[in-house]
MDTraj code that builds the backbone (N, CA, C; nanometers):
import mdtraj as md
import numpy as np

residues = "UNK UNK UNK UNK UNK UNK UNK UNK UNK UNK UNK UNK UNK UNK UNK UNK UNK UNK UNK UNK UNK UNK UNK UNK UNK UNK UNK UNK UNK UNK UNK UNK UNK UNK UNK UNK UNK UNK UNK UNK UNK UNK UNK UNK UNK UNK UNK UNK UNK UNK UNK UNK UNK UNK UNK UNK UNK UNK UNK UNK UNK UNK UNK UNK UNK UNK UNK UNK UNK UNK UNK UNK UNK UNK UNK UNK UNK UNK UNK UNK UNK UNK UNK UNK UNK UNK UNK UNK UNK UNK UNK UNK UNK UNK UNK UNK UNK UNK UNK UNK UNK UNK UNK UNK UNK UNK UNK UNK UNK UNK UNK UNK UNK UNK UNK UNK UNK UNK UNK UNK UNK UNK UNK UNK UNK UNK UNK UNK UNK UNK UNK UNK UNK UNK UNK UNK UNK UNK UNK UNK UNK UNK UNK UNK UNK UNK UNK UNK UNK UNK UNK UNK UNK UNK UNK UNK UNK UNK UNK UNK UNK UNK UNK UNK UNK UNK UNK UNK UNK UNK UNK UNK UNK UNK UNK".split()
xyz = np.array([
    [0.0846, -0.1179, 0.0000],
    [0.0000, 0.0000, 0.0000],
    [0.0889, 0.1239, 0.0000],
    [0.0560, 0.2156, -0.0987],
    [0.1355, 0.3252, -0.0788],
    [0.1186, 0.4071, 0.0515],
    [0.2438, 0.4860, 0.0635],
    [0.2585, 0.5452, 0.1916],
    [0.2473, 0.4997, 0.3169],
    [0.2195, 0.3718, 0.3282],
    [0.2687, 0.2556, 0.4633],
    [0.3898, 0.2936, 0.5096],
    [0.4151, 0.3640, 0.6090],
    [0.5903, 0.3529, 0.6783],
    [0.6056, 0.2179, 0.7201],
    [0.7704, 0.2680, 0.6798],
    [0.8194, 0.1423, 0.6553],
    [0.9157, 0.1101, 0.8018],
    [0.8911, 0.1941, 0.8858],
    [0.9337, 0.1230, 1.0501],
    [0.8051, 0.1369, 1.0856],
    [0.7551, 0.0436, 1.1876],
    [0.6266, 0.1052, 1.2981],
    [0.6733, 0.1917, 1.3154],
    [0.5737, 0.3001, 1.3284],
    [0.5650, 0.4567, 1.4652],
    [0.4110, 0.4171, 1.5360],
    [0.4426, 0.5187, 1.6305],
    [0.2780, 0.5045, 1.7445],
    [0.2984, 0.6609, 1.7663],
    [0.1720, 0.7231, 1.6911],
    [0.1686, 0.8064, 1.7194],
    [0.0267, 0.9304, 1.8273],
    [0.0432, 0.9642, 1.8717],
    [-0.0716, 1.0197, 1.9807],
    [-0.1065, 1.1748, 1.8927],
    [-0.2110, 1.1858, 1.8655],
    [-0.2238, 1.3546, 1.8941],
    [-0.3409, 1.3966, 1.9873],
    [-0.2243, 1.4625, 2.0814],
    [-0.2642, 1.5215, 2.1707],
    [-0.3253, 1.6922, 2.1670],
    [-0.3691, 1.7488, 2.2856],
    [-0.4290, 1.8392, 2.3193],
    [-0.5383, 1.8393, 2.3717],
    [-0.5919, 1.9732, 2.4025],
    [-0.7366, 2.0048, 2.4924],
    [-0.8479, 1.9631, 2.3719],
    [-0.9712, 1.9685, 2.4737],
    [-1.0772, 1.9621, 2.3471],
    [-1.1029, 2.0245, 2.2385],
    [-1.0987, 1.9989, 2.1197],
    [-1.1533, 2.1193, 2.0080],
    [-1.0759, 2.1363, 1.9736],
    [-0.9123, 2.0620, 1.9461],
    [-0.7959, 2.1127, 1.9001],
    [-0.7948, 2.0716, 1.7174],
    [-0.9338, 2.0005, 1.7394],
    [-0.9416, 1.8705, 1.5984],
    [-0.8028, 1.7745, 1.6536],
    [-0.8265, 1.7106, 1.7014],
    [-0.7386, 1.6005, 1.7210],
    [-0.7711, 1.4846, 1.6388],
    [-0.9092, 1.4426, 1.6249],
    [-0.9597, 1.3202, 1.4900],
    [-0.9920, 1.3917, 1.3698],
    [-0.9814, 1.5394, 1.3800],
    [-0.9989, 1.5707, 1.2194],
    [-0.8667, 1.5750, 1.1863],
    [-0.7462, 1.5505, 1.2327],
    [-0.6468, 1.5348, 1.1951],
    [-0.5677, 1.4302, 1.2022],
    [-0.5760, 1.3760, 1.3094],
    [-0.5469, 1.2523, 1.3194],
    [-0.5862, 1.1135, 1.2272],
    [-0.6840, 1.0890, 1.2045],
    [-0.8111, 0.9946, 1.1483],
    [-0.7144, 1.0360, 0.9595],
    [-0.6983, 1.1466, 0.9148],
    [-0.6847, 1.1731, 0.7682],
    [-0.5248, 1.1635, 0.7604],
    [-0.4277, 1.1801, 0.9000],
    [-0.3101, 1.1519, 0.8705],
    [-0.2934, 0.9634, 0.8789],
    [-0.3600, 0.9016, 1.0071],
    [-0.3448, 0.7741, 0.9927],
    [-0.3567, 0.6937, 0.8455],
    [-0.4838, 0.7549, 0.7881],
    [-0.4803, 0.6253, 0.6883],
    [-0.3800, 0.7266, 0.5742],
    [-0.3155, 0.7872, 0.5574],
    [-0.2448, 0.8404, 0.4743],
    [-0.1254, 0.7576, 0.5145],
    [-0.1099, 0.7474, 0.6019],
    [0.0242, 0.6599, 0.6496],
    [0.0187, 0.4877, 0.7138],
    [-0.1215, 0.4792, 0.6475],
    [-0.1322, 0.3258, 0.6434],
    [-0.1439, 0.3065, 0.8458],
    [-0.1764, 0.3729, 0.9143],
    [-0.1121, 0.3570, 1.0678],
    [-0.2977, 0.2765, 1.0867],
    [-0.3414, 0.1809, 1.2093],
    [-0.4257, 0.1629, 1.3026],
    [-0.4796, 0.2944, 1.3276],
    [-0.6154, 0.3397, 1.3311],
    [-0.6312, 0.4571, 1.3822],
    [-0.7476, 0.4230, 1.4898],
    [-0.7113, 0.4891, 1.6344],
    [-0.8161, 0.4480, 1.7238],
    [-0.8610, 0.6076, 1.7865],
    [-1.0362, 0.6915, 1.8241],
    [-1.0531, 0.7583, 1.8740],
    [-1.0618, 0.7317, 2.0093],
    [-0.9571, 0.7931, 2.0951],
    [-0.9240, 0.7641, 2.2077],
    [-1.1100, 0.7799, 2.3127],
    [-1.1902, 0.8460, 2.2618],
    [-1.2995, 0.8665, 2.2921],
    [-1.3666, 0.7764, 2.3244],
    [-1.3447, 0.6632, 2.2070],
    [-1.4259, 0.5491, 2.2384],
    [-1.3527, 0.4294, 2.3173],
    [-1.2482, 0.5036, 2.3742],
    [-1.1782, 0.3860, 2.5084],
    [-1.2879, 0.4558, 2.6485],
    [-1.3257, 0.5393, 2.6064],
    [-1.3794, 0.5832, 2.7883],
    [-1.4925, 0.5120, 2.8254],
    [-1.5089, 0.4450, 2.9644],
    [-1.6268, 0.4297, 3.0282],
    [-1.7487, 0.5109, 3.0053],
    [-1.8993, 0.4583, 3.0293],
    [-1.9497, 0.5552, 3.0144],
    [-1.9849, 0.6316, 3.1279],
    [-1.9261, 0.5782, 3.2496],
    [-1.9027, 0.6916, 3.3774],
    [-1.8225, 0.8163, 3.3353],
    [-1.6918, 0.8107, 3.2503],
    [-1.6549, 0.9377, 3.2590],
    [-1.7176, 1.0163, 3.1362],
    [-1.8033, 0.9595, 3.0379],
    [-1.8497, 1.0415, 2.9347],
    [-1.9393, 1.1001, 3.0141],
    [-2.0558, 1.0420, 3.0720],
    [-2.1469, 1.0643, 3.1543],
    [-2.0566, 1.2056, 3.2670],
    [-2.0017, 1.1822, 3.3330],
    [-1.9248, 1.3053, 3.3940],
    [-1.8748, 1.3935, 3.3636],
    [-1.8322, 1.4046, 3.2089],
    [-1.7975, 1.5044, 3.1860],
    [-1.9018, 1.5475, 3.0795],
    [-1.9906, 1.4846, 3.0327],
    [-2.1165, 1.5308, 2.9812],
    [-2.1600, 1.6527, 3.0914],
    [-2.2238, 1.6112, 3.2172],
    [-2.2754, 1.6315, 3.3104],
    [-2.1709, 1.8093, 3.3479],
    [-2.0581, 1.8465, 3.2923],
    [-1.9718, 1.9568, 3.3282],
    [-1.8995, 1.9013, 3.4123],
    [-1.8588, 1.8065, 3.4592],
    [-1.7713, 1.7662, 3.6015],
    [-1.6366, 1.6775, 3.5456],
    [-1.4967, 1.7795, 3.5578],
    [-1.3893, 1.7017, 3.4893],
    [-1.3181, 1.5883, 3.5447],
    [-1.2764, 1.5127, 3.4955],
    [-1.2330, 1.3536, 3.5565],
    [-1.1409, 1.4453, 3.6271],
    [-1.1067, 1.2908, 3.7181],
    [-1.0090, 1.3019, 3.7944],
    [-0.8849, 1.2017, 3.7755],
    [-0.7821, 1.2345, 3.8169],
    [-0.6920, 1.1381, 3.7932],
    [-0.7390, 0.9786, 3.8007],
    [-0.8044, 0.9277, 3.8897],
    [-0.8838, 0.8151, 3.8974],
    [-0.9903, 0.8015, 3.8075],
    [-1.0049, 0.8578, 3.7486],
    [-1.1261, 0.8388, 3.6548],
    [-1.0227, 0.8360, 3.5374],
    [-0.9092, 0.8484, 3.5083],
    [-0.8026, 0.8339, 3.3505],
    [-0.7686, 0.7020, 3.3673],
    [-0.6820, 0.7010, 3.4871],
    [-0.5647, 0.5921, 3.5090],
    [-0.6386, 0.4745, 3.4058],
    [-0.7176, 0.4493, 3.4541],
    [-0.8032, 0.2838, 3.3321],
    [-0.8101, 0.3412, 3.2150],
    [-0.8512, 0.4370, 3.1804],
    [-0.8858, 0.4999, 3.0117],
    [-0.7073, 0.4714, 2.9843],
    [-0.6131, 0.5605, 2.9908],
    [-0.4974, 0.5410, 2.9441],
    [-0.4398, 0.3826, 2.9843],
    [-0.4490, 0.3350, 3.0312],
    [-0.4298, 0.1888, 3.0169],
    [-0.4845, 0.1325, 2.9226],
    [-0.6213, 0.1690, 2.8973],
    [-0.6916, 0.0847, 2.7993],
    [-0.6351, 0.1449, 2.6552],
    [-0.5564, 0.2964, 2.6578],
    [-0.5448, 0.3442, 2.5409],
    [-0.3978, 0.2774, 2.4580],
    [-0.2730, 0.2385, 2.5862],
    [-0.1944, 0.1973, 2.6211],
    [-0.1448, 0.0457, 2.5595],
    [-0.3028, -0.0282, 2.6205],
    [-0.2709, -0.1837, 2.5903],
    [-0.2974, -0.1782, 2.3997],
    [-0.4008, -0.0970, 2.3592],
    [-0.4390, -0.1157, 2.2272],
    [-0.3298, -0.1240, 2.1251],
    [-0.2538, 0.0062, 2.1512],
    [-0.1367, 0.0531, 2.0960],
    [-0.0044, -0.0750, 2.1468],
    [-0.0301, -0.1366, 2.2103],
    [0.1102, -0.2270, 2.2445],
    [0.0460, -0.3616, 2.1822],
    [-0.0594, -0.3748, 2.1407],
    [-0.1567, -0.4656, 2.1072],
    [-0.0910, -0.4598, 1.9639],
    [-0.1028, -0.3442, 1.8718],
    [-0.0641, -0.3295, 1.7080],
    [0.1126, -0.3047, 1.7263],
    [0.1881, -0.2781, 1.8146],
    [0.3052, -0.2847, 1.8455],
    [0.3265, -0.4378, 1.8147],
    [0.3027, -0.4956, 1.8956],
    [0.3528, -0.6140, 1.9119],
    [0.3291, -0.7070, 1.7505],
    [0.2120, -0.6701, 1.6862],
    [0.1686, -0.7271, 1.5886],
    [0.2856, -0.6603, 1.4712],
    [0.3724, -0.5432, 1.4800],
    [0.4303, -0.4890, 1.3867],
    [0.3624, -0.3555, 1.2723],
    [0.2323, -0.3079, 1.3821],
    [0.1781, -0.2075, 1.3293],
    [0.1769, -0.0584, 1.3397],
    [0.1998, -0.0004, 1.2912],
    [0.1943, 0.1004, 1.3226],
    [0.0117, 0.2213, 1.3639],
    [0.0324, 0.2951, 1.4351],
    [-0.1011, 0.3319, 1.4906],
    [-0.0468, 0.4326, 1.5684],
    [-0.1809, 0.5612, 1.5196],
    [-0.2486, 0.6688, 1.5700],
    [-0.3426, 0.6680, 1.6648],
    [-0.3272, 0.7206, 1.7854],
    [-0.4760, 0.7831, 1.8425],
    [-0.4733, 0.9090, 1.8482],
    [-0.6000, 0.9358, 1.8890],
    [-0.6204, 1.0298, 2.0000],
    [-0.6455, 1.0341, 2.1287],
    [-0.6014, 1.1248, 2.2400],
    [-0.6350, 1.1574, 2.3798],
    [-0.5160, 1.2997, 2.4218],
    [-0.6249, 1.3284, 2.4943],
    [-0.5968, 1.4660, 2.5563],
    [-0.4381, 1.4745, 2.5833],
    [-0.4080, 1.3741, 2.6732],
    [-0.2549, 1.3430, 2.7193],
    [-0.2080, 1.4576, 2.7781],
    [-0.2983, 1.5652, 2.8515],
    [-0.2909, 1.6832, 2.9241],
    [-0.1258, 1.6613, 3.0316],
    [-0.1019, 1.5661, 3.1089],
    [0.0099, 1.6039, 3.1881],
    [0.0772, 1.4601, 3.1411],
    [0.2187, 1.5092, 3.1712],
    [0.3205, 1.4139, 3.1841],
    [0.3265, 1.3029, 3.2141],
    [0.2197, 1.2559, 3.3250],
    [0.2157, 1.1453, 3.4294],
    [0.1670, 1.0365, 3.2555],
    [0.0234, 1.1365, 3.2684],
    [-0.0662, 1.0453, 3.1359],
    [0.0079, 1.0365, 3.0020],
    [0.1164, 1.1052, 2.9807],
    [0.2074, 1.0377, 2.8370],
    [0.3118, 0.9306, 2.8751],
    [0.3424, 0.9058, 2.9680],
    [0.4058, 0.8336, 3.0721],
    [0.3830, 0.6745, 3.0244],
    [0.2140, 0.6720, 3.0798],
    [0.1451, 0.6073, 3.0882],
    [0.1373, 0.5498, 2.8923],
    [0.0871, 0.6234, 2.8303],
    [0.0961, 0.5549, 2.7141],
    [0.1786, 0.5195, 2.6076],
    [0.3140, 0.6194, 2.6444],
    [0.4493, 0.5616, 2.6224],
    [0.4589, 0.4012, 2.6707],
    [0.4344, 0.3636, 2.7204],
    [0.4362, 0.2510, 2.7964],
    [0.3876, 0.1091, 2.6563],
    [0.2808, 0.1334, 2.5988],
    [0.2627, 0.0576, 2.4907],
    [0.3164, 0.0561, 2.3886],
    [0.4453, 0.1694, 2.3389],
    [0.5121, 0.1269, 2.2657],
    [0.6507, 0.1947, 2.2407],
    [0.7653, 0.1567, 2.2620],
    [0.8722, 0.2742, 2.2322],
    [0.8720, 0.3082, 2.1435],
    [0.9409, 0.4383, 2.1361],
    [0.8690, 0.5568, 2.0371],
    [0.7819, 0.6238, 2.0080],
    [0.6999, 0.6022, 2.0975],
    [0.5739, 0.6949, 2.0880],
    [0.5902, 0.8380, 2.0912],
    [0.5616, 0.8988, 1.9931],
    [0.5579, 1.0125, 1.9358],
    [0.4396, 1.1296, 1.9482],
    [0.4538, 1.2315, 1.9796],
    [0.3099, 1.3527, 2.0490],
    [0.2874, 1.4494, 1.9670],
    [0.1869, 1.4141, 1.8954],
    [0.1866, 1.5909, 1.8076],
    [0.0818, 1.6448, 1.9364],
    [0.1274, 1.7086, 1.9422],
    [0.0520, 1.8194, 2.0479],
    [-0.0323, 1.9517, 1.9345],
    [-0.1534, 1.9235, 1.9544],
    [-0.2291, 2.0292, 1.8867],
    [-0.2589, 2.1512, 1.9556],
    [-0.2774, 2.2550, 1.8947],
    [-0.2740, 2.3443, 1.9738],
    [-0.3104, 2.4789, 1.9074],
    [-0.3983, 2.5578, 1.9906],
    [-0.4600, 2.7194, 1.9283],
    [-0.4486, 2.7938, 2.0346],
    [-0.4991, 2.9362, 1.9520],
    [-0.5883, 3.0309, 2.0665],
    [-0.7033, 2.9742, 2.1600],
    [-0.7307, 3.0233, 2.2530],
    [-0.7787, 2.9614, 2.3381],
    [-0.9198, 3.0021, 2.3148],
    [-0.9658, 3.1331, 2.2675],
    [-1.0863, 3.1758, 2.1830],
    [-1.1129, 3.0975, 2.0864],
    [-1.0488, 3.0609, 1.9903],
    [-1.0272, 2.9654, 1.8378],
    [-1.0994, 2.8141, 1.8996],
    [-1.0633, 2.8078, 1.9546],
    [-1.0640, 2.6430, 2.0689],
    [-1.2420, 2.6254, 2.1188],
    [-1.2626, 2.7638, 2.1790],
    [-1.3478, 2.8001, 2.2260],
    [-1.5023, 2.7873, 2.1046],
    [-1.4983, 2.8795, 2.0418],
    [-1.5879, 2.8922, 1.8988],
    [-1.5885, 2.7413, 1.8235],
    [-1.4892, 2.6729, 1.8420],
    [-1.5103, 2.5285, 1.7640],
    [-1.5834, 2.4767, 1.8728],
    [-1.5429, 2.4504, 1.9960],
    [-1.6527, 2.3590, 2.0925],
    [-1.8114, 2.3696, 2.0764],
    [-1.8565, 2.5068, 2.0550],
    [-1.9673, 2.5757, 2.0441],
    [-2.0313, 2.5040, 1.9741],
    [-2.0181, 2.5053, 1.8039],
    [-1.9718, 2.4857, 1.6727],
    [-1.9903, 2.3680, 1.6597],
    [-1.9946, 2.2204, 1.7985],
    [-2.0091, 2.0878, 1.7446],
    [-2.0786, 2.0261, 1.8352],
    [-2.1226, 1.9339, 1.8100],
    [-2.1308, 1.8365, 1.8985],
    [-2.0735, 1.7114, 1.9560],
    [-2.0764, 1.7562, 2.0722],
    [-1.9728, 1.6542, 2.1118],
    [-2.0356, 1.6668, 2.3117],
    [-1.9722, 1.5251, 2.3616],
    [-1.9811, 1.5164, 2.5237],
    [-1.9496, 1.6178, 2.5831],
    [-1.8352, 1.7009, 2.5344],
    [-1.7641, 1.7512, 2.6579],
    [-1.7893, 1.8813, 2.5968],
    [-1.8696, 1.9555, 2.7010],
    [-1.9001, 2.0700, 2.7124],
    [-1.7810, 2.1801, 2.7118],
    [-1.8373, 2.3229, 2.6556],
    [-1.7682, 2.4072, 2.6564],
    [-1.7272, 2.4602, 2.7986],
    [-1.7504, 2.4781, 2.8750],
    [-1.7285, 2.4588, 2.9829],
    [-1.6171, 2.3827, 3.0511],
    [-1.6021, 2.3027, 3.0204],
    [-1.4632, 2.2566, 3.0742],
    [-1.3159, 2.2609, 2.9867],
    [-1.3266, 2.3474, 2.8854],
    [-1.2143, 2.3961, 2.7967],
    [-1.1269, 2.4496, 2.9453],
    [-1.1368, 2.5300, 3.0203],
    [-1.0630, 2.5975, 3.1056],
    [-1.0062, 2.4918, 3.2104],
    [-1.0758, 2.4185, 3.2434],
    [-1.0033, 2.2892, 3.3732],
    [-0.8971, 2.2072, 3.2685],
    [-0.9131, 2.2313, 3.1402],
    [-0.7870, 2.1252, 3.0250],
    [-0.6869, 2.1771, 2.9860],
    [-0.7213, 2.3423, 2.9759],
    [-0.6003, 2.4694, 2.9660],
    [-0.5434, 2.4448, 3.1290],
    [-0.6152, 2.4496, 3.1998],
    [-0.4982, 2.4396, 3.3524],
    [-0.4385, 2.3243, 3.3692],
    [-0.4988, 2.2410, 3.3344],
    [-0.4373, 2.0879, 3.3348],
    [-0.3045, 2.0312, 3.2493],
    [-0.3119, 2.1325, 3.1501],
    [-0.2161, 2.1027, 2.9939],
    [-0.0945, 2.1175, 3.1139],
    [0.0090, 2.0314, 3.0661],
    [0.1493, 2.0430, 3.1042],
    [0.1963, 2.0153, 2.9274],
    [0.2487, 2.1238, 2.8781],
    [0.3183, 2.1196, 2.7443],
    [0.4061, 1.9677, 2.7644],
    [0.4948, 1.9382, 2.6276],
    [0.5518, 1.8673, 2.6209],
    [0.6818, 1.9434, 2.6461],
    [0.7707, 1.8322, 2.7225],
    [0.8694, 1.8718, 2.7852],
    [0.9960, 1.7865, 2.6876],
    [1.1508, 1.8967, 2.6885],
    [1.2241, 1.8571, 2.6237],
    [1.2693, 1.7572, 2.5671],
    [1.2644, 1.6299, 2.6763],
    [1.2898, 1.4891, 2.6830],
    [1.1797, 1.4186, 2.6185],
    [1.0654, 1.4638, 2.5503],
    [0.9562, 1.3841, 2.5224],
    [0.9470, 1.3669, 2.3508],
    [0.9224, 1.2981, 2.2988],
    [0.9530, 1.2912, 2.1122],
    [0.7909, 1.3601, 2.0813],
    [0.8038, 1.4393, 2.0384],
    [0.6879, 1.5179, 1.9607],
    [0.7165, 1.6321, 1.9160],
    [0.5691, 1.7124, 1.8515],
    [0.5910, 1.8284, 1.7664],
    [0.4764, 1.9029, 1.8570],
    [0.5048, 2.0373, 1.8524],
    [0.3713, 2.1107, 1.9094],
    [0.3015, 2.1772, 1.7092],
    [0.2093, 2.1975, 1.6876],
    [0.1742, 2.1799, 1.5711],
    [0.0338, 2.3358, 1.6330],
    [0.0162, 2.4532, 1.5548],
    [-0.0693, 2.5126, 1.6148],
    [-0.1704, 2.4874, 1.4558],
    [-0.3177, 2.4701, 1.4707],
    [-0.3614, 2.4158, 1.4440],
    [-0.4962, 2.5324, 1.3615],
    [-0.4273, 2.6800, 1.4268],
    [-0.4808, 2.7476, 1.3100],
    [-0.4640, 2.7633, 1.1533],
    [-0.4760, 2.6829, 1.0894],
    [-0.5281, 2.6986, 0.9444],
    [-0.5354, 2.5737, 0.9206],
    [-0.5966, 2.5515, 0.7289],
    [-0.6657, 2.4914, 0.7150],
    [-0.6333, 2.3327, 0.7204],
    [-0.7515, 2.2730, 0.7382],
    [-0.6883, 2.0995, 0.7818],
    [-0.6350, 2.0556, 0.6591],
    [-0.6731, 2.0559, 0.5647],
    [-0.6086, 1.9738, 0.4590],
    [-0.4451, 2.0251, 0.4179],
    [-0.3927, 2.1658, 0.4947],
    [-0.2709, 2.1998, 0.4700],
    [-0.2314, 2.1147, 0.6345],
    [-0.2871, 2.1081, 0.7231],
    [-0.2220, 2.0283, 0.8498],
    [-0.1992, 1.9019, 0.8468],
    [-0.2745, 1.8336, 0.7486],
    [-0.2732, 1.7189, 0.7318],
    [-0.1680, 1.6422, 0.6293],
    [-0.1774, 1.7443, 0.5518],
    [-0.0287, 1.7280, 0.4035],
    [0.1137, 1.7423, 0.4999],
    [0.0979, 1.8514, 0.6135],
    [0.1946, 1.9067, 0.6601],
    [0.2580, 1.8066, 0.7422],
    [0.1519, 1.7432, 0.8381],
    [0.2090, 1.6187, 0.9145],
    [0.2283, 1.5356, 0.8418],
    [0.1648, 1.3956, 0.7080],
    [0.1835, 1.3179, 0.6638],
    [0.3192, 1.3438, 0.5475],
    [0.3512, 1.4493, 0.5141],
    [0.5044, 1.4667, 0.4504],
    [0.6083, 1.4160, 0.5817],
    [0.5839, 1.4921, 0.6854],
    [0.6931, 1.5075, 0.8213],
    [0.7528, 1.3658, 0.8238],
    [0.6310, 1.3091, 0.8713],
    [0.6581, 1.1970, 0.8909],
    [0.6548, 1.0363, 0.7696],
    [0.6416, 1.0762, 0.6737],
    [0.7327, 0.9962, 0.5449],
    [0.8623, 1.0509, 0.5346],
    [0.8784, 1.1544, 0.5870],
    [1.0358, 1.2381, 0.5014],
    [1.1148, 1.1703, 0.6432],
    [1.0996, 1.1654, 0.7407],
    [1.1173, 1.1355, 0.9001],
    [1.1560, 0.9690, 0.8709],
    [1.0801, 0.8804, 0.8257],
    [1.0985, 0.7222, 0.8167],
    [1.1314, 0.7036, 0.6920],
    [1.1785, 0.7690, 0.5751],
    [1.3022, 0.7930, 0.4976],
    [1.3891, 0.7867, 0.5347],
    [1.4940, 0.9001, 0.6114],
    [1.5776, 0.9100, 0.6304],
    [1.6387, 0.7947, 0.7381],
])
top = md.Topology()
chain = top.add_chain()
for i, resn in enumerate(residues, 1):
    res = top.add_residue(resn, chain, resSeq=i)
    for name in ("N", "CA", "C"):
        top.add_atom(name, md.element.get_by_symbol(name[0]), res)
traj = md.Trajectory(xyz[None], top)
């Protein structure tokens, strides 16, 4: 299949809600032949239900979601696949955690204005209320030096974000 990389990668894109993390993610995976999983549909429906409801998880309410996001990805690891998700991956502890399913796991960190962010939540439908954009901005711990990723800001258009990441990373498992 064209554009299959030709080492596994595992790649995450991360950020707060509304960053388009599956409108970007989902169109770079199958461009690059990768597993693509919406980290969304690893959650219980206690924490959809909770954060439906305005009330943001708590560390105890992740720890199982990133495990479950964790085993999937070490699941197509082990098989020799390569694979995309999505999840927030807000602090360190939780990239930690899903590093764990495969070395090399790689973070595009998505990322806007916080208004920009704001007007898309509005704008869709989805569980997680506008309303808790601000508990995910306090929560964000950027990616830190030691961690393999890109911060990627996510104002303009997807089909140039999407060319932009799926070159990166063919030109990246080239070399």
């Amino acid at each position: 299949m064209a554009g299959v990389l030709a080492q596994p990668r595992h790649l995450v894109f991360m950020g707060v809600t509304g960053t388009g993390k599956s409108a970007v993610g989902e169109p770079v995976a199958a461009a690059l032949g990768c597993a693509f999983a919406e980290g969304d549909a690893f959650h219980p429906q206690a924490n959809i239900d909770k954060m439906r409801s305005g009330t943001p998880l708590t560390d105890d309410d992740r720890w199982p979601w990133l495990e479950s996001l964790a085993d999937w990805t070490r699941g197509h690891a082990d098989a020799g696949t390569s694979t995309a998700l999505t999840c927030s991956a807000l602090r360190r502890g939780y990239r930690d955690v899903l590093r764990t399913g495969a070395p090399g796991t790689f973070f595009v960190h998505l990322t806007a204005d916080p208004d920009l962010i704001l007007q898309r939540m509005q704008a869709r439908e989805h569980f997680m209320p506008p309303s808790l954009l601000q508990s995910q901005l306090d929560t964000l711990e950027p990616l830190e030096a030691d961690e393999e990723g890109v911060v990627v800001d996510v104002d303009r258009p997807l089909d140039v974000l999407v060319t932009e990441l799926t070159e990166m990373f063919r030109n990246d498992d080239s070399s």
